[in-house]
FIPA-333839 format. One record per residue (C-alpha): residue number from 0; residue in one letter; x, y, z. Coordinates in Angstrom, 3 decimals. Example, Ala and Ser with C-alpha at 12.3 -4.5 7.8 and 13.67 -1.06 7.14 Angstrom:
FIPA-333839
<kefi 0,'A',<12.300,-4.500,7.800>>
<kefi 1,'S',<13.670,-1.060,7.140>>
//
This chain:
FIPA-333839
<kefi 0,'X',<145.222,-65.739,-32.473>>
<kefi 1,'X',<144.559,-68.108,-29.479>>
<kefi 2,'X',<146.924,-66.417,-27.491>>
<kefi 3,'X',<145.263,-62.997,-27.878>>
<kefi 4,'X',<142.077,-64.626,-27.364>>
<kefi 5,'X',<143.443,-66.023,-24.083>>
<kefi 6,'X',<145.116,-62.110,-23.306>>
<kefi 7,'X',<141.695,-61.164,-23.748>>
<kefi 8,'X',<139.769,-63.439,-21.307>>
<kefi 9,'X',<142.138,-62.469,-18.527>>
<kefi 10,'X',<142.128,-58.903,-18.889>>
<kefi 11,'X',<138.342,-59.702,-18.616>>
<kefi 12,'X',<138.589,-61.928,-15.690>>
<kefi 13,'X',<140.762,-59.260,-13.973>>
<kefi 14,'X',<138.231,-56.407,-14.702>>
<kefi 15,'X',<135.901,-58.624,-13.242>>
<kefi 16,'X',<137.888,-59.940,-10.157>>
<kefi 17,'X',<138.874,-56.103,-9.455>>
<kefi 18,'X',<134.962,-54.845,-10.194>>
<kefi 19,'X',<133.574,-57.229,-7.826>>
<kefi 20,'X',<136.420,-56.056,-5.403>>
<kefi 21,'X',<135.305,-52.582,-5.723>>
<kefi 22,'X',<131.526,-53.534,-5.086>>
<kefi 23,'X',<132.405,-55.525,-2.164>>
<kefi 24,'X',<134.443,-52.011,-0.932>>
<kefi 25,'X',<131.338,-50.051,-1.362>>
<kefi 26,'X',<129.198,-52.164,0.215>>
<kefi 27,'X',<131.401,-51.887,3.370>>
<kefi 28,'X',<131.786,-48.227,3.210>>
<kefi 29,'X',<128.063,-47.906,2.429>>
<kefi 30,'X',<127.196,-50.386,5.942>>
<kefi 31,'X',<129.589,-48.709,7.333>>
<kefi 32,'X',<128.323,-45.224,7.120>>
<kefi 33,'X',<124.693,-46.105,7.861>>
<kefi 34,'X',<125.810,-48.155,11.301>>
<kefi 35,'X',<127.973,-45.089,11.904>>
<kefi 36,'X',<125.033,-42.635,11.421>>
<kefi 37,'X',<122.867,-45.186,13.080>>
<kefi 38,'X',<125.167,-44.813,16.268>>
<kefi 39,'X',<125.083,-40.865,16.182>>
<kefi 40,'X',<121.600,-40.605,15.756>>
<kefi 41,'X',<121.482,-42.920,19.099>>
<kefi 42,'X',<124.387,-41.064,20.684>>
<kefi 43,'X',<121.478,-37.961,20.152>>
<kefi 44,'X',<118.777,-40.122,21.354>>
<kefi 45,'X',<117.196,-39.769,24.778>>
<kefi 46,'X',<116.861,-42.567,27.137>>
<kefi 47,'X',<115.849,-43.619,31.332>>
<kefi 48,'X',<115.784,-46.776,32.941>>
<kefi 49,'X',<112.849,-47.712,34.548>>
<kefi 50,'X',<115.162,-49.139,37.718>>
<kefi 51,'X',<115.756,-45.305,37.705>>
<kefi 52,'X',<112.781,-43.765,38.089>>
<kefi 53,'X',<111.771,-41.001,40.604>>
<kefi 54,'X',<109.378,-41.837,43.846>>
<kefi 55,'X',<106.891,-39.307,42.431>>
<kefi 56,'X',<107.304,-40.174,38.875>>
<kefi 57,'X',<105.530,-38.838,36.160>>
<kefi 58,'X',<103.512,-40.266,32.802>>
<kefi 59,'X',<105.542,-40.957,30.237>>
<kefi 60,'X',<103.193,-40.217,27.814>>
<kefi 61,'X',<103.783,-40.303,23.084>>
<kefi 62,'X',<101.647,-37.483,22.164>>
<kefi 63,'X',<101.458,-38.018,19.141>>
<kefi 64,'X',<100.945,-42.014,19.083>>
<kefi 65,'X',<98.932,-41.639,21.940>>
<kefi 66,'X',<100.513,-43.678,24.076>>
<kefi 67,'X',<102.626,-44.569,26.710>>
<kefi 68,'X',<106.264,-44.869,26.169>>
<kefi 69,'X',<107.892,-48.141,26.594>>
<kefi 70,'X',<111.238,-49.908,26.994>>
<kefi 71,'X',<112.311,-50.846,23.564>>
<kefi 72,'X',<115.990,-52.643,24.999>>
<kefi 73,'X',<115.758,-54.712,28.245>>
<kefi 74,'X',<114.760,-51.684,30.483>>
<kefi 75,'X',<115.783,-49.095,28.808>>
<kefi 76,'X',<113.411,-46.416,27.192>>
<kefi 77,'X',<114.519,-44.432,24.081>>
<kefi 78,'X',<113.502,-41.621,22.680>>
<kefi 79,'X',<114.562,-40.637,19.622>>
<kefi 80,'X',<116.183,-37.230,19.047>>
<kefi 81,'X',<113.639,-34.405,18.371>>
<kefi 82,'X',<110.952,-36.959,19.715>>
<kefi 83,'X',<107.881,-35.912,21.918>>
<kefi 84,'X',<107.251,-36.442,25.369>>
<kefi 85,'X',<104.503,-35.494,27.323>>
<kefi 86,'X',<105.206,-34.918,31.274>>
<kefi 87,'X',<102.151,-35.261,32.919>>
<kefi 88,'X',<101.221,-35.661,36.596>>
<kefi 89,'X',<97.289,-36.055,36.438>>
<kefi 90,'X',<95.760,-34.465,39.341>>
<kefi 91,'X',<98.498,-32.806,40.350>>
<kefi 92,'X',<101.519,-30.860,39.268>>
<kefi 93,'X',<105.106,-30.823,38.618>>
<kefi 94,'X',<107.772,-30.375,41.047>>
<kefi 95,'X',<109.760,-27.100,39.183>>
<kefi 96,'X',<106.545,-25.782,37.831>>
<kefi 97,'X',<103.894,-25.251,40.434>>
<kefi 98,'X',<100.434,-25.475,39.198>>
<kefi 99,'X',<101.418,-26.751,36.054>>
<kefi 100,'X',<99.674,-30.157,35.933>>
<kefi 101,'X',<101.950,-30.931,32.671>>
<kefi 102,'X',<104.706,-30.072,29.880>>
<kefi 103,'X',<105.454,-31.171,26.768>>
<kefi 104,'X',<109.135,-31.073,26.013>>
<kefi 105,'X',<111.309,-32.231,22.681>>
<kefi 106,'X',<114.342,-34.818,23.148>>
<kefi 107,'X',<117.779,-32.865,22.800>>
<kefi 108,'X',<119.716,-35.482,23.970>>
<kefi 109,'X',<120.901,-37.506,26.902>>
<kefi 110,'X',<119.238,-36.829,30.166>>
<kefi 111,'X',<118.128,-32.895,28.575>>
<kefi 112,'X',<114.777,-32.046,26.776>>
<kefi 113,'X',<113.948,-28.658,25.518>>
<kefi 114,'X',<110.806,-27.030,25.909>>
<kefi 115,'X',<109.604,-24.840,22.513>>
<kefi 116,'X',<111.541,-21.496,23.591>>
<kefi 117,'X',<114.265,-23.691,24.251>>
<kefi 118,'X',<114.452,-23.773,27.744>>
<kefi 119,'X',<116.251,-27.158,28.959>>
<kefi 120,'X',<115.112,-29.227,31.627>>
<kefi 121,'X',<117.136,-32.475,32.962>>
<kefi 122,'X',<114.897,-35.735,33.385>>
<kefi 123,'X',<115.830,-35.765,36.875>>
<kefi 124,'X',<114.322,-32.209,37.598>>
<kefi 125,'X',<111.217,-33.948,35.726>>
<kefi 126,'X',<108.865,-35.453,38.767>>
<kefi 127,'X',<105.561,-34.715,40.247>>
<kefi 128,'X',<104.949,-33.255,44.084>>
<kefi 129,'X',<102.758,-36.108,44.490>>
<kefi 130,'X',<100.814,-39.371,43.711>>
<kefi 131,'X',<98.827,-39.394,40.597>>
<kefi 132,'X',<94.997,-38.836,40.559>>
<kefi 133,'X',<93.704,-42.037,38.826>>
<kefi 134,'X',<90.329,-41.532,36.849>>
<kefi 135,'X',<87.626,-44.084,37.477>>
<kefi 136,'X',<84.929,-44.043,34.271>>
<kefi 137,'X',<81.145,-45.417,34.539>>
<kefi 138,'X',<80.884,-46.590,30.588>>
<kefi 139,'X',<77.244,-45.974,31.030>>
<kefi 140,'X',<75.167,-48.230,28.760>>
<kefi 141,'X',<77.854,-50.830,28.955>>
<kefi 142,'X',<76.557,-53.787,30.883>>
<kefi 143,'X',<78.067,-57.154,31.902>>
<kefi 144,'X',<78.003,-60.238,34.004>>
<kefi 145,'X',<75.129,-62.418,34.475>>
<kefi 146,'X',<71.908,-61.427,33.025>>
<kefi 147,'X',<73.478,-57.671,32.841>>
<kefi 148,'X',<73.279,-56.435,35.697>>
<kefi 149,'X',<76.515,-55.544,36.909>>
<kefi 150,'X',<78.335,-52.370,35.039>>
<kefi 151,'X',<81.575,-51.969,32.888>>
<kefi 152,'X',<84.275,-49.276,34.505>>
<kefi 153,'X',<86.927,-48.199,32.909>>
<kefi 154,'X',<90.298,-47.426,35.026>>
<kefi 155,'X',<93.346,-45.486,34.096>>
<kefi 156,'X',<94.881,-41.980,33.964>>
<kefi 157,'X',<93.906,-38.544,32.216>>
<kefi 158,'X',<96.719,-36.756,30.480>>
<kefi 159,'X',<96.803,-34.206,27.560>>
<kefi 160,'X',<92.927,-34.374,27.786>>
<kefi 161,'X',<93.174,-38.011,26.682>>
<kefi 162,'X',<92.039,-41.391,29.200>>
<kefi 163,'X',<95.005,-43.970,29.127>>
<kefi 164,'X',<93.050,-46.954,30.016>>
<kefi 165,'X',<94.898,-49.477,32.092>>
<kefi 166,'X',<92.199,-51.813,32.815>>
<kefi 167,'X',<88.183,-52.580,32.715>>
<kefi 168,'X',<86.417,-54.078,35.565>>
<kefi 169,'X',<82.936,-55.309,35.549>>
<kefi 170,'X',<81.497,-54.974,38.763>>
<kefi 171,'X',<78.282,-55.479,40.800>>
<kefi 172,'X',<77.424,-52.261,42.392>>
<kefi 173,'X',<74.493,-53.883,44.441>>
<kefi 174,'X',<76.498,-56.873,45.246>>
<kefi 175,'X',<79.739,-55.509,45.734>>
<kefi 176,'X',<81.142,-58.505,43.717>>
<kefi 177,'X',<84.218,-57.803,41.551>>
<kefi 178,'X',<82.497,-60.194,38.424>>
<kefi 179,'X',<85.651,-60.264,36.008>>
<kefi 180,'X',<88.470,-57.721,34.782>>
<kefi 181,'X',<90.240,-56.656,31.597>>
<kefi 182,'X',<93.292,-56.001,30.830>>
<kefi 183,'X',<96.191,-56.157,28.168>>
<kefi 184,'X',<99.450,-57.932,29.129>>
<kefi 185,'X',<102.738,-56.066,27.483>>
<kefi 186,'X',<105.287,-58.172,26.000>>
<kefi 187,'X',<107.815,-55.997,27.848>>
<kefi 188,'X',<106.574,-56.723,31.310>>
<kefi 189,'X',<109.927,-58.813,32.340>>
<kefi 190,'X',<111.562,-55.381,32.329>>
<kefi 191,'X',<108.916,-53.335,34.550>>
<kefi 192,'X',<109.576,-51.508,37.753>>
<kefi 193,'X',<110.111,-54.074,40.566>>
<kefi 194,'X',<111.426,-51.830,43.526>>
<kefi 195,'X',<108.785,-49.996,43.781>>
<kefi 196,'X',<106.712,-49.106,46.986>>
<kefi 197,'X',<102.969,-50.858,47.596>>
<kefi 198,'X',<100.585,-48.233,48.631>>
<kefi 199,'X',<99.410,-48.248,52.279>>
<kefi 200,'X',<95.977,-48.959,51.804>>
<kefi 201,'X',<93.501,-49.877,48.517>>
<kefi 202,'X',<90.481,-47.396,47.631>>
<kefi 203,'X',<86.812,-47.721,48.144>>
<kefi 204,'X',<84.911,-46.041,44.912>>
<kefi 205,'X',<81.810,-44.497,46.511>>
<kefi 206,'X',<80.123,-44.783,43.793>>
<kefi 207,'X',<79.910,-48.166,44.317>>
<kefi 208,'X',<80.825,-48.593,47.985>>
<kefi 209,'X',<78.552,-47.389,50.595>>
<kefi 210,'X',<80.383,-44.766,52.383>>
<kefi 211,'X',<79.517,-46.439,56.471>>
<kefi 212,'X',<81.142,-49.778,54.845>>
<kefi 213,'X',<84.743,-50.027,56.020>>
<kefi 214,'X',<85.910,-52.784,53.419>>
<kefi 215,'X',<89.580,-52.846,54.360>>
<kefi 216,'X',<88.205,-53.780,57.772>>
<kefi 217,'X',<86.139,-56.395,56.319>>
<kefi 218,'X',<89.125,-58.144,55.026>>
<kefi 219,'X',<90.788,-58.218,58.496>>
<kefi 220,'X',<91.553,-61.866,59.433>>
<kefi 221,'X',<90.208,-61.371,63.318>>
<kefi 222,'X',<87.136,-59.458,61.118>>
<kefi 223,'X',<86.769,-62.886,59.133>>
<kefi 224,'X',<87.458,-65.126,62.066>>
<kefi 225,'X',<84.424,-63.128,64.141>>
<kefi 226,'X',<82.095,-63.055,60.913>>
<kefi 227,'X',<82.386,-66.562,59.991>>
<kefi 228,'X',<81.974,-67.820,64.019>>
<kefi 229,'X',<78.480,-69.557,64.505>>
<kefi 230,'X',<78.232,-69.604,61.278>>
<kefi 231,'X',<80.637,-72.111,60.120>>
<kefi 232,'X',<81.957,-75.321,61.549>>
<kefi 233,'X',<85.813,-74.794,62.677>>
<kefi 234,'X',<86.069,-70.892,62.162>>
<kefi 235,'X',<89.373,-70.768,63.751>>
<kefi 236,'X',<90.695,-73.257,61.656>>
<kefi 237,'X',<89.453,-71.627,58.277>>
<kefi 238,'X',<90.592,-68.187,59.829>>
<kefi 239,'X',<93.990,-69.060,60.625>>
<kefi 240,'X',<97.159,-66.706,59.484>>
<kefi 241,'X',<99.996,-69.163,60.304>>
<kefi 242,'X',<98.331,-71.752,58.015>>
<kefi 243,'X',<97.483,-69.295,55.300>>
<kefi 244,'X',<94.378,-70.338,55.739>>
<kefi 245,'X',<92.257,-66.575,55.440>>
<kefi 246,'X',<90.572,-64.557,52.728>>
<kefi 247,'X',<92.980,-62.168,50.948>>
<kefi 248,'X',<92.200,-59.438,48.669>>
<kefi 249,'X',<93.331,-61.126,45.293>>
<kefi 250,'X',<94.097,-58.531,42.497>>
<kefi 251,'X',<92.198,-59.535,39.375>>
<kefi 252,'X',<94.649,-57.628,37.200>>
<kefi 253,'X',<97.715,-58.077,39.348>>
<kefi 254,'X',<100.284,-55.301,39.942>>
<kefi 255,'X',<103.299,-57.425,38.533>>
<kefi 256,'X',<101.132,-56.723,34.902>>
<kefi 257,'X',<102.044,-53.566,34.480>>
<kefi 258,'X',<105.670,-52.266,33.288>>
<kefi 259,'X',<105.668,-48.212,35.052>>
<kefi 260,'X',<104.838,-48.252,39.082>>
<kefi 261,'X',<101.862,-45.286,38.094>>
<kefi 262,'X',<100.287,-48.356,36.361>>
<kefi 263,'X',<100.915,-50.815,39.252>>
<kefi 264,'X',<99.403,-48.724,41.737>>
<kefi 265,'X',<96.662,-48.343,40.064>>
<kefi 266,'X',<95.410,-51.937,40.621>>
<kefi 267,'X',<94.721,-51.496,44.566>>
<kefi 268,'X',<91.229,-50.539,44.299>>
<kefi 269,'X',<88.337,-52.971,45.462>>
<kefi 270,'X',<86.951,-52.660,42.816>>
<kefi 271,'X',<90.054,-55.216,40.693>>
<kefi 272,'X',<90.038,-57.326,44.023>>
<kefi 273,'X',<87.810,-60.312,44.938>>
<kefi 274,'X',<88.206,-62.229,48.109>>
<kefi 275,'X',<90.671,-65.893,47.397>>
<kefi 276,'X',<91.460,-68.306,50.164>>
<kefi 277,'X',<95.689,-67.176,50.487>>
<kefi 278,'X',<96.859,-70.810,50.194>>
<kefi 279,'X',<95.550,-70.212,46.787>>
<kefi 280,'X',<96.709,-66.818,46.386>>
<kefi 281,'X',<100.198,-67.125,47.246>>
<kefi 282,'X',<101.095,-70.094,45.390>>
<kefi 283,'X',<98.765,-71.740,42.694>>
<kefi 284,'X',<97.664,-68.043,41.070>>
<kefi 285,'X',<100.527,-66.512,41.927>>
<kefi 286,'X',<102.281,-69.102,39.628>>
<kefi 287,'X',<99.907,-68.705,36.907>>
<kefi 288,'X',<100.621,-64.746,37.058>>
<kefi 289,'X',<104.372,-65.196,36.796>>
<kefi 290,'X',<103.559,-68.442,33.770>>
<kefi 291,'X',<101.661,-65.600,31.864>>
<kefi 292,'X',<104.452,-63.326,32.094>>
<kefi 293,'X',<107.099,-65.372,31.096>>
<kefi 294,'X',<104.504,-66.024,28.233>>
<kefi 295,'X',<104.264,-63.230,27.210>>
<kefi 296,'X',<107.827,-62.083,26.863>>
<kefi 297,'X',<108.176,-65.236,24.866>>
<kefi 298,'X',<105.255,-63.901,22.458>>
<kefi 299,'X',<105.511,-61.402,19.560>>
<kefi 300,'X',<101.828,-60.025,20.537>>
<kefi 301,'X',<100.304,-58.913,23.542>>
<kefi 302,'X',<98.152,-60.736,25.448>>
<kefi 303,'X',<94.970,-59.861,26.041>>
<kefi 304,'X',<93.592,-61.283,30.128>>
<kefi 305,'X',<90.547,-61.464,31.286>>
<kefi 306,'X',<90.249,-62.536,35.440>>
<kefi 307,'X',<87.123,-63.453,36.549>>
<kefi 308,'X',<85.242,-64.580,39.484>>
<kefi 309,'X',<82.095,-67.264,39.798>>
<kefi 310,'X',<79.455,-68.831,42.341>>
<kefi 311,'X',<80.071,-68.340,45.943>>
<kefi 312,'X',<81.852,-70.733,47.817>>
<kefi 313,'X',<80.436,-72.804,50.507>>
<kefi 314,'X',<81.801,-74.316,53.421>>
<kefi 315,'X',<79.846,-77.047,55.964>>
<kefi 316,'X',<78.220,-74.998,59.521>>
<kefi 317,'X',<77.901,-76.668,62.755>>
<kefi 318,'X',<75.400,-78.842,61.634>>
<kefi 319,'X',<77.401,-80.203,58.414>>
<kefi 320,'X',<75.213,-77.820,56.295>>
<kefi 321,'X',<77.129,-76.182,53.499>>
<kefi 322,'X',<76.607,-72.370,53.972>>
<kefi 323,'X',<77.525,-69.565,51.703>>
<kefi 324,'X',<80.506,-67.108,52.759>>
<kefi 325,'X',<80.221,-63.462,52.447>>
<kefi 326,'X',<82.703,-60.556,53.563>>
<kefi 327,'X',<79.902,-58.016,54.284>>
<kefi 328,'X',<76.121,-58.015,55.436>>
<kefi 329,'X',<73.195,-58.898,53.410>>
<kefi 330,'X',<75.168,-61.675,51.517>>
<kefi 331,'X',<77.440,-59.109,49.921>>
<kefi 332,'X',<80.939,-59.321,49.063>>
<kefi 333,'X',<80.573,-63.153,48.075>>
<kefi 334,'X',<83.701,-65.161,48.270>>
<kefi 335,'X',<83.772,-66.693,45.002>>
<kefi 336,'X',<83.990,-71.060,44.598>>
<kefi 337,'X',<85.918,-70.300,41.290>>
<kefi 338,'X',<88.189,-67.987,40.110>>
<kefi 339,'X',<88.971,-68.185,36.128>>
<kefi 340,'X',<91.536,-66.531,33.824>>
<kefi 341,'X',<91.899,-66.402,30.227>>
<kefi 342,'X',<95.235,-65.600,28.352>>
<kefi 343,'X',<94.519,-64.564,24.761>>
<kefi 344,'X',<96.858,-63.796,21.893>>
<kefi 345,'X',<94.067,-61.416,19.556>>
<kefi 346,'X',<96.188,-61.485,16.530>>
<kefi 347,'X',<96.998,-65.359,16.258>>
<kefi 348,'X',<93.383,-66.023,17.527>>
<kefi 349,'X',<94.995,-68.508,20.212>>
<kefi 350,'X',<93.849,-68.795,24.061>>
<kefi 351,'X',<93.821,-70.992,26.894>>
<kefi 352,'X',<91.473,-70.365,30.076>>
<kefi 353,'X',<92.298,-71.457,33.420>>
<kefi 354,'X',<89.987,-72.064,36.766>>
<kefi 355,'X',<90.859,-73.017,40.302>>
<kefi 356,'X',<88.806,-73.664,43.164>>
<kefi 357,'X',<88.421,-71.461,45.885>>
<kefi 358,'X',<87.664,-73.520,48.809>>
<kefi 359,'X',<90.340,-74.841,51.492>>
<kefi 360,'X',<90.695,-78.535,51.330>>
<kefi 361,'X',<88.515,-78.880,48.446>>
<kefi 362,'X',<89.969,-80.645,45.103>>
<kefi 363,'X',<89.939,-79.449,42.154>>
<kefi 364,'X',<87.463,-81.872,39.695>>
<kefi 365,'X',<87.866,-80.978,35.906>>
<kefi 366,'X',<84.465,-79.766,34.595>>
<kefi 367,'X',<85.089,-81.089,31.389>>
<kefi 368,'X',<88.739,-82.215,29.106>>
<kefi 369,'X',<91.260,-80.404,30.939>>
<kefi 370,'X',<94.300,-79.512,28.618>>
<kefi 371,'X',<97.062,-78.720,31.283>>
<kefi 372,'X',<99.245,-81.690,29.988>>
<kefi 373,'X',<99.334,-79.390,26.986>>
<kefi 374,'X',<100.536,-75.852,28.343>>
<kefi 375,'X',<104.045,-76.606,28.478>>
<kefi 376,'X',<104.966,-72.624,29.390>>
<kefi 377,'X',<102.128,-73.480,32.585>>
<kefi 378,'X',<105.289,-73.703,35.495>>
<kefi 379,'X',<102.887,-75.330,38.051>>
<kefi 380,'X',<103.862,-78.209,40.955>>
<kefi 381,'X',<101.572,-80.940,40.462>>
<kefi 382,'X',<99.146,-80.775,43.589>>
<kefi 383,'X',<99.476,-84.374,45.472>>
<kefi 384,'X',<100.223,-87.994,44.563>>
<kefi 385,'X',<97.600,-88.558,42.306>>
<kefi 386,'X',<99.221,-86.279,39.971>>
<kefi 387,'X',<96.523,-83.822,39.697>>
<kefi 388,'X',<96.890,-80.107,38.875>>
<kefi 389,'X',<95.869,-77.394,41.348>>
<kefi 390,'X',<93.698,-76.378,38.780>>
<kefi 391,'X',<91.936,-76.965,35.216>>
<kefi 392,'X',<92.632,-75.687,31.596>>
<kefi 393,'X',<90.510,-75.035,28.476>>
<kefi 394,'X',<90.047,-74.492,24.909>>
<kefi 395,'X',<88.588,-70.840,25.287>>
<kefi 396,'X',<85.655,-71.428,23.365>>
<kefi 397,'X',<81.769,-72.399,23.503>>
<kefi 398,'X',<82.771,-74.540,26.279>>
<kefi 399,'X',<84.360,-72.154,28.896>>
<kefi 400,'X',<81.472,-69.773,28.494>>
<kefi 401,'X',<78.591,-72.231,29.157>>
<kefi 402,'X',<81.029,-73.252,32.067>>
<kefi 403,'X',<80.850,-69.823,33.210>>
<kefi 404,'X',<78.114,-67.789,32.100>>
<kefi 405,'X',<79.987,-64.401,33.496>>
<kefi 406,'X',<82.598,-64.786,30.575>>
<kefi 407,'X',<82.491,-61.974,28.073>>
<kefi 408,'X',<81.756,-63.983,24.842>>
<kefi 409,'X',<82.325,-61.419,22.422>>
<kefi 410,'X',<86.000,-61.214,23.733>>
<kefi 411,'X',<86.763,-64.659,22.807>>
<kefi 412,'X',<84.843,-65.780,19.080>>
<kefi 413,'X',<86.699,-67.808,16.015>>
<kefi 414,'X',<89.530,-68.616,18.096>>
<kefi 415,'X',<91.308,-71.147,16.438>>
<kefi 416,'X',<93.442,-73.105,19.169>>
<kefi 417,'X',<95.261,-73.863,22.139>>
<kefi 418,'X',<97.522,-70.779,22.974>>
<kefi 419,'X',<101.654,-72.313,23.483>>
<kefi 420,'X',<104.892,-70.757,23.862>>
<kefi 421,'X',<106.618,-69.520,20.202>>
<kefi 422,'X',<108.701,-71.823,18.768>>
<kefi 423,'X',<112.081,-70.946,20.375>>
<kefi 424,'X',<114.441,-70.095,17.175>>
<kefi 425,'X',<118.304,-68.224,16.724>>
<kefi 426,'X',<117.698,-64.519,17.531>>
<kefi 427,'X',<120.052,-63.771,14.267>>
<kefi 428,'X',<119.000,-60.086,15.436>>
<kefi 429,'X',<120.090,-60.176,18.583>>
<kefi 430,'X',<123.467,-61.437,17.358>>
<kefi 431,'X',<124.370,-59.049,14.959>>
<kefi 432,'X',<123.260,-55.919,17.479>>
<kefi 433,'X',<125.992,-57.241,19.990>>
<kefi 434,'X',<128.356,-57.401,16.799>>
<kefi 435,'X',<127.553,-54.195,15.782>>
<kefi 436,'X',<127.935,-52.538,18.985>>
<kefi 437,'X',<132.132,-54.022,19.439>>
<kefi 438,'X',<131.998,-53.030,15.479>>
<kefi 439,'X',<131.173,-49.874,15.713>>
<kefi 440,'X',<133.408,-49.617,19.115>>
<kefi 441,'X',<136.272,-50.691,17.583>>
<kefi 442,'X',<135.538,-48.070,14.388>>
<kefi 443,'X',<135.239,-45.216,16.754>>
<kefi 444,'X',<138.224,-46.058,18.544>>
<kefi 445,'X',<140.699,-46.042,15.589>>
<kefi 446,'X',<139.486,-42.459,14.338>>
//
């Protein structure tokens, strides 16, 4: 009797043993077939690299999410198979359709997309005969700055009778005085266009810019050099190109932001610039820029920055009087004595703001607790050999915006704390993709 008992359990065991086999089996076959189909459906899909990208390129434009398309591996775009794309050259028209401003075709696969009567076009054969139109917007009502009294624009392109914003600016029409800009930073901005081609000269909006006003002129370092004479003490040695020592045209939302060049270009306008001494601009906030970029890679969100400008900076005259310095007549076109920028993740509710001084010479002196020693993803030299930092951090809260009364408070309520780099962890996801791609290799290559 024990012995059949013991038969018994082992024929059980061995059922058991050869069940869980079988399950294992199917699991494999059932991974298997869903990498496999997986892999088809991408072999189907449609992708570009953004290294790759015509002079005259158009918008990449989702119809139906609305939005632009964007790199979803390193550079690389990709469109699923059947998915929308809108071509669109605002202002202008396609290369192999003349007249026709735009086209919306359907993924096929590869480099080919099909247009509704099933007419296939090649991505390549997909550019515009020109440079975009870009679409400046007056939001009206919309008010900002000190007191009110400069106005909110809006920036960006028209395509598919839809406005892609790409940034805000507040600005001073009276003043000409760039007050702050907004814009959001992608978190796949390591992978934007970087060979591409800075446009000749920025634009003057005349709705804002009186048309006898030359203000590319104005920016001219033997313009600033013949402006400032008389007026302040050493001219020649504020004006002075071999020691970087002149007034460049700082982009408030800098090109480098933006992933596609048709976005990039779109920041050399006046109205996103504000004069900054260059030994500023071409190291201290040109490091910041590149921090914030690295940040936001690093980040699951995008950021949301706000650049700003405020006060006018002052520098002594012949008499050791400090004396305000303006670009243009009638004390417009201030050079500002601060320039501030906050980095913002919306979802977590985390920020940081960051000001600098905008005077040659001058030292930066905190304004209250500066938290630099805090912003470990900050990749700034220290300034000198008292250890100071070319510039000052915050909590972005109350205290930044009694600081700086040009902040736009609404944009930064109930935040929460100090914004810092993600805690670096195992990208298990990364992993198994590279696995899965020799995997499914190896798979393909035995049948």
């Amino acid at each position: 009797m024990a012995k059949q008992n013991y038969q018994a359990q082992q024929k059980s065991v061995i059922s058991f043993r050869w069940l869980g086999r079988l399950m294992c089996v199917s699991f494999f076959f059932t991974i298997l077939t869903t990498l496999l189909q997986r892999e088809y459906k991408s072999r189907q899909s449609c992708n570009w690299s953004l290294q790759e990208l015509p002079e005259y390129q158009p918008l990449y434009v989702n119809p139906i999410a609305e939005k632009i398309w964007l790199p979803t591996s390193e550079d690389i775009v990709k469109i699923p198979h059947g998915g929308l794309v809108l071509f669109s050259c605002p202002g202008g028209s396609l290369k192999i359709k003349k007249g026709v401003q735009e086209i919306t075709l359907s993924c096929f696969k590869g480099k080919q997309y099909k247009d509704t009567d099933g007419t296939l076009y090649h991505f390549d054969e997909l550019q515009c005969s020109g440079d975009h139109k870009h679409t400046v917007n007056s939001l009206g009502k919309e008010t900002c700055g000190i007191n009110n009294k400069a106005e909110l624009f809006a920036i960006g392109h028209v395509a598919g009778n839809h406005f892609y914003e790409s940034y805000k600016s507040c600005f001073d029409c009276n003043t000409l005085d760039s007050i702050y800009v907004i814009h959001h930073l992608d978190h796949h901005v390591a992978w934007r266009q970087k060979k591409t081609e800075k446009p000749s000269k920025f634009i003057q909006d005349g709705n804002c810019y009186p048309q006898d006003l030359n203000i590319q002129k104005l920016y001219g370092v033997d313009r600033q050099k013949k402006n400032l004479k008389g007026k302040i003490k050493n001219a020649e040695e504020f004006c002075n190109v071999k020691a970087t020592h002149y007034l460049s045209r700082d982009h408030l939302a800098p090109r480098g932001d933006f992933v596609y060049e048709a976005h990039q270009k779109l920041t050399y306008r006046f109205i996103n610039v504000a004069p900054q001494w260059q030994k500023m601009n071409g190291a201290v906030w040109s490091a910041l820029e590149e921090s914030t970029r690295l940040l936001a890679c690093d980040n699951k969100n995008d950021l949301l920055i706000i650049t700003g400008t405020s006060g006018t900076a002052r520098l002594p005259d012949c008499n050791g009087e400090l004396t305000e310095v303006y670009l243009a007549p009638q004390k417009r076109l201030r050079a500002p004595e601060y320039f501030w920028k906050l980095v913002v993740d919306e979802k977590a509710r985390l920020g940081i703001a960051f000001v600098a001084l905008n005077i040659p010479f001058g030292e930066n002196t905190p304004m209250g607790e500066s938290v630099c020693e805090q912003i470990e993803w900050l990749k700034m030299p220290k300034k000198d050999i008292n250890n100071k930092y070319p510039m000052s951090c915050y909590k972005v809260d109350a205290t930044i915006a009694s600081i700086f009364p040009e902040v736009p408070t609404e944009q930064i309520k109930n935040f929460r704390g100090i914004l810092k780099r993600p805690n670096s962890k195992l990208d298990l996801l990364c992993i198994f993709s590279d696995l899965k791609k020799i995997f499914l290799t190896i798979i393909l290559i035995i049948l």
